[in-house]
N, C-alpha and C positions, 0 to 999 in steps of 0.2 A: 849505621854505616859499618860494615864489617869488607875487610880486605880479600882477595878474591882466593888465596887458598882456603879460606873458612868455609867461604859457598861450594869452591870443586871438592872439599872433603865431605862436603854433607852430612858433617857430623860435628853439632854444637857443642860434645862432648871431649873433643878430639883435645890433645896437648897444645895444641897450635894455638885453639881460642884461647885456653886457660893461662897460659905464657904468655901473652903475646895484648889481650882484650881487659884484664883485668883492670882497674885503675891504678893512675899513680902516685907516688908516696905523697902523703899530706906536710907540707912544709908550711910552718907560722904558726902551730900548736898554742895558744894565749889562754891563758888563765886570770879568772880574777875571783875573791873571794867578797864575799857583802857583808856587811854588819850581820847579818841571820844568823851566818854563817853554809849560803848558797852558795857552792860553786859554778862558777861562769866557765863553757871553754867554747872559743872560736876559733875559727880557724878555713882555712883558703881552700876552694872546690879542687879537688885534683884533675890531671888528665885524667880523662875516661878513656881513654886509646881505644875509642869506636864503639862501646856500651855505656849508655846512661848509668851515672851512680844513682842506686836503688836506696840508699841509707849507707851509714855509718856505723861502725860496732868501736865503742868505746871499753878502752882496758883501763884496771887500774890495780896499783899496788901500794901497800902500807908497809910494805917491810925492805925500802931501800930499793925497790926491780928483781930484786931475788924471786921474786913469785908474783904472777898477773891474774888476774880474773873477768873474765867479761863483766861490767857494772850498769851497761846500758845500751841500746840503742837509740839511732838518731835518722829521721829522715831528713831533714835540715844541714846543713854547716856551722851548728852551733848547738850547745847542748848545755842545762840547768841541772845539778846532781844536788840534791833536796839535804838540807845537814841532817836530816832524820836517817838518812843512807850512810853516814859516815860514821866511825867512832870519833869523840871530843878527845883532841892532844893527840890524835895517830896525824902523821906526814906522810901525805898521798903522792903520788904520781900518776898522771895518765897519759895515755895512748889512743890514738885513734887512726881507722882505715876505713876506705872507702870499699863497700862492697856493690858488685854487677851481674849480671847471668855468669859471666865468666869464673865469678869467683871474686873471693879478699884480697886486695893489695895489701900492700908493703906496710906498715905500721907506722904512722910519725916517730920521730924521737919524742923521750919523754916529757912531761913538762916538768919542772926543777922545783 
């Protein structure tokens, strides 16, 4: 379901979709850690504002937010980052967005 200047512009590349279709920001970001030491993160479908979310691109940082990296993606609402993927005694944080044709949203806040 796309709004109706999208269709009179007849151009799915225009600023209007990319602005306007993208999804939006991921709020309830939840983390949980297992004896393994698997990280668990959950978290709540966003607005799609008129494009289905395709997946998830999950970020993450070890040095306080100072620096991100893409660590994975996610077709799901929920995502398992393997302790074989982390260094032992680094403190992580992550992020996640919902990605559509239109493009990447907005990035959750991090988790703590």
């Amino acid at each position: 379901h796309l709004c109706n200047k999208c269709f009179s512009a007849n151009n799915f590349s225009h600023q209007h979709l990319a602005n306007l279709h993208r999804p939006g920001k991921i709020d309830g970001l939840r983390l949980q850690q297992d004896a393994d030491g698997t990280i668990r993160l959950a978290w709540a479908v966003p607005p799609d504002n008129g494009l289905r979310v395709t997946h998830y691109t999950l970020t993450c940082s070890a040095d306080g937010g100072a620096s991100w990296h893409e660590c994975m993606e996610s077709a799901v609402p929920n995502a398992s980052i393997g302790a074989s993927l982390l260094r032992d005694g680094m403190g992580y944080s992550f992020r996640v967005a919902g990605v559509n044709l239109a493009g990447t949203g907005p990035e959750s806040d991090p988790t703590q």
